[in-house]
Every structure is written in structure tokens, then in C-alpha cells.
Biotite code that builds the C-alpha atoms (Angstrom):
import biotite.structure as struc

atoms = struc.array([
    struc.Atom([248.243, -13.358, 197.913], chain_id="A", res_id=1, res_name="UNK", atom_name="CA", element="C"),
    struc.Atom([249.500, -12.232, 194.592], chain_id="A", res_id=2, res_name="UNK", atom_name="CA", element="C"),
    struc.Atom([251.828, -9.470, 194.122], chain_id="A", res_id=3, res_name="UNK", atom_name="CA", element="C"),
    struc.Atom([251.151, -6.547, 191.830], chain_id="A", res_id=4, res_name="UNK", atom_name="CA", element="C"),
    struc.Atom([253.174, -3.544, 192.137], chain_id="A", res_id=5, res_name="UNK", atom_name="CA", element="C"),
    struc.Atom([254.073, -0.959, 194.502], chain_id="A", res_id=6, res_name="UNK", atom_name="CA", element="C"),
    struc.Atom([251.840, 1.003, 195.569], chain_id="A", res_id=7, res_name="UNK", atom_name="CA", element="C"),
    struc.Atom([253.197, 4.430, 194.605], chain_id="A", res_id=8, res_name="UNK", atom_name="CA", element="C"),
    struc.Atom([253.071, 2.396, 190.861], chain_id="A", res_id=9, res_name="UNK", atom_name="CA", element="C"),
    struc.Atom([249.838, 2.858, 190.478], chain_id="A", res_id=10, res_name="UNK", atom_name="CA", element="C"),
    struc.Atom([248.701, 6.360, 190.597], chain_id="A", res_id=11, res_name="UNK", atom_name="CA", element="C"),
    struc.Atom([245.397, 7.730, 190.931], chain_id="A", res_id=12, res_name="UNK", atom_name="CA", element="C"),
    struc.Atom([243.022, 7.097, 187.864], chain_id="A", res_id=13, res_name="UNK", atom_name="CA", element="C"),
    struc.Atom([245.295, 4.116, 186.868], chain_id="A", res_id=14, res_name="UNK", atom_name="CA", element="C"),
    struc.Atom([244.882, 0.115, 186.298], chain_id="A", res_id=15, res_name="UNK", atom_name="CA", element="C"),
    struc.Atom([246.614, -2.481, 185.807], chain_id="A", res_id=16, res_name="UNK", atom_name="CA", element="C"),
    struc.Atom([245.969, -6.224, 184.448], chain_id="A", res_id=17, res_name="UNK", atom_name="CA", element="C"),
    struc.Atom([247.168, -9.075, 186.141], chain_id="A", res_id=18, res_name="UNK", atom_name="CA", element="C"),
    struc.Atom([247.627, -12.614, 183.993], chain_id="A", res_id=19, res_name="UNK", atom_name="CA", element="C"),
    struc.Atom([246.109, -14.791, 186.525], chain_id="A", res_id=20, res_name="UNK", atom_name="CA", element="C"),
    struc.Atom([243.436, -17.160, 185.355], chain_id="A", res_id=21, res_name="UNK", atom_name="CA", element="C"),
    struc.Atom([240.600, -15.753, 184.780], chain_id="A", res_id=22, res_name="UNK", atom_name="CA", element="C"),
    struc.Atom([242.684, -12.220, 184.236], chain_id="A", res_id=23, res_name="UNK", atom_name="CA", element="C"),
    struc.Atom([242.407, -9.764, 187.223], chain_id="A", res_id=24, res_name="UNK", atom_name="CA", element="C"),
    struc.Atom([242.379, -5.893, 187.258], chain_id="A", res_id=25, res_name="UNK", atom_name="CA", element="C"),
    struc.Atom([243.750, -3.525, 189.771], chain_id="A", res_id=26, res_name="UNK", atom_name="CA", element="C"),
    struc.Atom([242.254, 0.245, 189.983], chain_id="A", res_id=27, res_name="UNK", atom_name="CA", element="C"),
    struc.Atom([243.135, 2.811, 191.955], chain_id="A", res_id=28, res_name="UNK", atom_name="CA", element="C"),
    struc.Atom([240.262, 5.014, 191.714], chain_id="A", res_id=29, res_name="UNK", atom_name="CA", element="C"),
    struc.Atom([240.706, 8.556, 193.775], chain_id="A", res_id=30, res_name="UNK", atom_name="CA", element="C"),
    struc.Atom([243.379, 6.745, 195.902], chain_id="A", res_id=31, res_name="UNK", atom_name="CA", element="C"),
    struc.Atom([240.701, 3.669, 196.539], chain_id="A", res_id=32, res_name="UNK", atom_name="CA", element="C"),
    struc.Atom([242.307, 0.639, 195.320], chain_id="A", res_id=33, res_name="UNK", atom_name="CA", element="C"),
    struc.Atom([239.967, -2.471, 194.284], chain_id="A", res_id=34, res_name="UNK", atom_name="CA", element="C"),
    struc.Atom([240.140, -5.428, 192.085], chain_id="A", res_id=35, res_name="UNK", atom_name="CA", element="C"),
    struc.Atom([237.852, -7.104, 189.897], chain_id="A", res_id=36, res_name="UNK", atom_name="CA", element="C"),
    struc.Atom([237.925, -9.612, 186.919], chain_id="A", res_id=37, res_name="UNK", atom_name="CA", element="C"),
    struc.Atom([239.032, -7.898, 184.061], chain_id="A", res_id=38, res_name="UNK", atom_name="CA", element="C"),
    struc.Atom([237.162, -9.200, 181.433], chain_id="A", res_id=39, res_name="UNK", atom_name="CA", element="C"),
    struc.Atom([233.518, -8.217, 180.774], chain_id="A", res_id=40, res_name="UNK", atom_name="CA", element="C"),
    struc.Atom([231.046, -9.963, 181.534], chain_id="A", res_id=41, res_name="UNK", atom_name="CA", element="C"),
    struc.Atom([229.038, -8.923, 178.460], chain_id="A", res_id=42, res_name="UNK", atom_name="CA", element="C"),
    struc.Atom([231.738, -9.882, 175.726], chain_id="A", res_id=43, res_name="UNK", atom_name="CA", element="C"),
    struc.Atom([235.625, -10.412, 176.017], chain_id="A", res_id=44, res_name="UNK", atom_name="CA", element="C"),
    struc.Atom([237.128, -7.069, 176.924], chain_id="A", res_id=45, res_name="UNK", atom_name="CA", element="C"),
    struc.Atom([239.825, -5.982, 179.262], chain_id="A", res_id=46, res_name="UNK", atom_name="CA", element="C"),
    struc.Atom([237.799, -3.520, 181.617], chain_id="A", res_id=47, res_name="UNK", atom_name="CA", element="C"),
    struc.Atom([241.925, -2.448, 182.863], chain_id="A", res_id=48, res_name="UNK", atom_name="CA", element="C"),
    struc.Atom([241.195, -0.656, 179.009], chain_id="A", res_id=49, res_name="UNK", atom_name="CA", element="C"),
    struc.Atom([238.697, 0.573, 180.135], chain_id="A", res_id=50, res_name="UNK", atom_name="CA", element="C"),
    struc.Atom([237.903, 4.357, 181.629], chain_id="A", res_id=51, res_name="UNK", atom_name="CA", element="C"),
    struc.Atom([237.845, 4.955, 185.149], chain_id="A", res_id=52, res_name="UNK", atom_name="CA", element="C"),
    struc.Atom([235.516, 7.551, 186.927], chain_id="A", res_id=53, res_name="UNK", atom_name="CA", element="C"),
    struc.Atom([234.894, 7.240, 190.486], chain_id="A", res_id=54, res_name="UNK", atom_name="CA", element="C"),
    struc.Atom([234.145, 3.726, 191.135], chain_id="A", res_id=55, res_name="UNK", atom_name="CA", element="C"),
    struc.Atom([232.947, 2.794, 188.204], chain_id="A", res_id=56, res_name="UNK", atom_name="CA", element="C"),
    struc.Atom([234.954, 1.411, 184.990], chain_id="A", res_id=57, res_name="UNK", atom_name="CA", element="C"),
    struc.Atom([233.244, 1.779, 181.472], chain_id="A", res_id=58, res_name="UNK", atom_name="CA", element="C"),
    struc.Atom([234.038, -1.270, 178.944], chain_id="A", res_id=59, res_name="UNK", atom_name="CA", element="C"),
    struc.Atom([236.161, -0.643, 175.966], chain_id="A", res_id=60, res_name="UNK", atom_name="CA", element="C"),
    struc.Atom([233.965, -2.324, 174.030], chain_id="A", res_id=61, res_name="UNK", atom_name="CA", element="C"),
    struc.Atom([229.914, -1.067, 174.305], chain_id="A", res_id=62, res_name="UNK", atom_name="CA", element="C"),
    struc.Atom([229.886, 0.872, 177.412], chain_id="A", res_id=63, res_name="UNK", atom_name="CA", element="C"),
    struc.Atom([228.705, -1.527, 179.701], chain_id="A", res_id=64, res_name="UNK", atom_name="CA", element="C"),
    struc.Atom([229.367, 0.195, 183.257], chain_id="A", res_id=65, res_name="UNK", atom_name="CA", element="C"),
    struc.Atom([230.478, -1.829, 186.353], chain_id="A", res_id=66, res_name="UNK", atom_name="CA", element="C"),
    struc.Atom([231.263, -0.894, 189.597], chain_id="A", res_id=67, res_name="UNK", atom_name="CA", element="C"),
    struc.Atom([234.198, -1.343, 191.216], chain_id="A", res_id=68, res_name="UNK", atom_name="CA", element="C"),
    struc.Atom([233.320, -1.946, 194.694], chain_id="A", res_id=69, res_name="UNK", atom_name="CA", element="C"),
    struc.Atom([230.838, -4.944, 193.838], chain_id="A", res_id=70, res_name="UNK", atom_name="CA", element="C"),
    struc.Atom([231.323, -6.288, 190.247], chain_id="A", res_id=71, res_name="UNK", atom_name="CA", element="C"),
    struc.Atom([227.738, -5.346, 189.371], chain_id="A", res_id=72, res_name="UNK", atom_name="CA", element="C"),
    struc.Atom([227.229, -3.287, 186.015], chain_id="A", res_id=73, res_name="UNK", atom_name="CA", element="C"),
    struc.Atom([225.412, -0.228, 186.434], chain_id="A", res_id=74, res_name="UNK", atom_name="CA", element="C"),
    struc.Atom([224.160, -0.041, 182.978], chain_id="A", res_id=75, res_name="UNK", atom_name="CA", element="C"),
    struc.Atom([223.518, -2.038, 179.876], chain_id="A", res_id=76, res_name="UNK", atom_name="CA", element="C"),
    struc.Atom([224.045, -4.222, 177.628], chain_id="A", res_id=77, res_name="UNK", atom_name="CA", element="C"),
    struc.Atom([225.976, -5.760, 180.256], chain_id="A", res_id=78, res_name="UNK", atom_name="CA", element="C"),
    struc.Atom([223.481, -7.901, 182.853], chain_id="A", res_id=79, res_name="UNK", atom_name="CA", element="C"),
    struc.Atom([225.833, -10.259, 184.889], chain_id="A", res_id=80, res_name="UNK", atom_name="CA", element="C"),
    struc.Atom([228.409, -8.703, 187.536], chain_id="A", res_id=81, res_name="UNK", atom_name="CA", element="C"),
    struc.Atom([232.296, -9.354, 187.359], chain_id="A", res_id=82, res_name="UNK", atom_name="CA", element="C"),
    struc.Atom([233.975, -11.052, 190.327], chain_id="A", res_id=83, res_name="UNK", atom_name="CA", element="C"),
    struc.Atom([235.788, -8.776, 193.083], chain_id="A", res_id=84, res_name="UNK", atom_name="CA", element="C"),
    struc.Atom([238.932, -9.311, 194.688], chain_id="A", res_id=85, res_name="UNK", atom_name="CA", element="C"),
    struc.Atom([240.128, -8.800, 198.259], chain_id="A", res_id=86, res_name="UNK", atom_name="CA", element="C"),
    struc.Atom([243.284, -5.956, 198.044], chain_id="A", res_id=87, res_name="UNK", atom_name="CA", element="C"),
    struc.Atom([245.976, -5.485, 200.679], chain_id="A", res_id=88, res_name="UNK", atom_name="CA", element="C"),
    struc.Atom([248.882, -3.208, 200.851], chain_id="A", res_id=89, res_name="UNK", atom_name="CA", element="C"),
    struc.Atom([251.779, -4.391, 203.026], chain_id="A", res_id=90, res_name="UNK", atom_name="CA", element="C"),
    struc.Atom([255.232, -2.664, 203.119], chain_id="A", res_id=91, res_name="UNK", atom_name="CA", element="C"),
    struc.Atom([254.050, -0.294, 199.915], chain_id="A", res_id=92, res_name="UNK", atom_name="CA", element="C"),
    struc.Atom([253.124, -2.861, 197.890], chain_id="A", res_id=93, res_name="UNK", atom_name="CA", element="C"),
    struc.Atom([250.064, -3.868, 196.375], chain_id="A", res_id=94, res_name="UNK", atom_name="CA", element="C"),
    struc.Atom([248.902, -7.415, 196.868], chain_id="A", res_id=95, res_name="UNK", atom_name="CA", element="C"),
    struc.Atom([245.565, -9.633, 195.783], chain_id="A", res_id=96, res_name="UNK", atom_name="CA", element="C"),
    struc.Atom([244.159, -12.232, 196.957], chain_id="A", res_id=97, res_name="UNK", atom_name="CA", element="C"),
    struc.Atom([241.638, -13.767, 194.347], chain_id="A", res_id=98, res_name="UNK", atom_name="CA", element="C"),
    struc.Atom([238.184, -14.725, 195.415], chain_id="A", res_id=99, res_name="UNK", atom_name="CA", element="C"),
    struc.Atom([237.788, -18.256, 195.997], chain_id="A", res_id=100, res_name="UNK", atom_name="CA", element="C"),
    struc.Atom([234.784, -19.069, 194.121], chain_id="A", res_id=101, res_name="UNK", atom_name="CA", element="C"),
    struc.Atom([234.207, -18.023, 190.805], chain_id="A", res_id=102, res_name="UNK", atom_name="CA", element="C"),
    struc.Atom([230.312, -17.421, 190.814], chain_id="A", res_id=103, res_name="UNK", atom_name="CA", element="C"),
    struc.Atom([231.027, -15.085, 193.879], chain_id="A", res_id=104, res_name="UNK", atom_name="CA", element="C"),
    struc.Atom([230.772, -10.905, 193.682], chain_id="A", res_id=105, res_name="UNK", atom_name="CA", element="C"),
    struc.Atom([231.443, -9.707, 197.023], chain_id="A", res_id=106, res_name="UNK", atom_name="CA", element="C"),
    struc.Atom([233.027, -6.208, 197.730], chain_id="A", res_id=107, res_name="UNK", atom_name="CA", element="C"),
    struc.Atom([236.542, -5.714, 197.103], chain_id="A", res_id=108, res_name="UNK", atom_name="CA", element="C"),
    struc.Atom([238.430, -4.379, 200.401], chain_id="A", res_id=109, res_name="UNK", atom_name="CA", element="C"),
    struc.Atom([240.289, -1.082, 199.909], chain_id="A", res_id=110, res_name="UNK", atom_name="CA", element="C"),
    struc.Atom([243.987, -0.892, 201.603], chain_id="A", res_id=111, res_name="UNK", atom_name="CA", element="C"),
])
């Protein structure tokens, strides 16, 4: 499990990027937290730059939509899904534990 911040860090609306390898991001969307890859799978962008609405996080880059709570995009031009990420809180703090295999996309768990 990887550390990321305390939980009362990351308000409502907000992301942030962890440098793991690949790069992981950390929303907290209406109070929801979940975790996906953070780059797109379209073309390199950090979706943490991204905006948040709901569960779903628009690219920086060309819109591409994806949603949180699977990795799939919702719209185009992107076509493959981002990984998710399993997220715990324990004692206030936010903690990750990455997926195990990279091809994988299975729903992120909410603390």
C-alpha cells in the first residue's frame, strides 16, 4: 500500500498525482475517492490536470473522457481504458494499492 495524503488533504473536486511507475492519480470526486493511471491512454497527459465532474475526468489534452470508477473513456478520441487502483483510508489517511497487472481495468474501491 502506498501512502498519499491525509484524507482531509484532499478535498472534494481535488486530485492528486502520485510518482509511482506508471504515474497514479488520486480523485476525490463528491467525497468518492478512486484511483486510476494518470496518464491518458490516448496521448501522454496527466488526467490529475485534468477536470473532474462526477466520476468522470476530462483530459487536458483533447477531451478524451474516462471514468473514474472503471478506467474506460466515455468518449473519443480516446479508445483504450486507463488502469484502476484499489483505495483505502486507514487512520485518516489515504492509501493505494496499485493493481497488479498492468493490462487490468477493474473498479477502483471507494474508502
Amino acid at each position: 500500500m502506498i501512502p498519499v495524503c491525509r484524507l482531509v488533504d484532499l478535498p472534494a473536486g481535488e486530485s492528486v498525482r502520485l510518482d509511482t511507475t506508471p504515474p497514479v492519480a488520486v480523485f476525490n470526486a463528491d467525497g468518492e475517492l478512486f484511483a486510476i493511471d494518470d496518464t491518458c491512454s490516448h496521448q501522454d497527459a496527466s488526467l490529475s490536470e485534468g477536470w473532474l465532474e462526477g466520476c468522470l475526468v476530462e483530459c487536458p489534452l483533447h477531451a478524451a473522457s474516462f471514468d473514474l470508477r472503471t478506467g474506460r473513456p466515455t468518449c473519443l478520441p480516446a479508445r483504450k481504458p486507463v488502469r484502476t487502483h484499489e483505495v483505502h483510508v486507514a487512520d485518516g489517511m489515504i492509501h493505494v494499492r496499485l493493481a497488479a497487472d498492468a493490462g487490468a481495468t477493474g473498479e477502483g474501491s471507494a474508502a
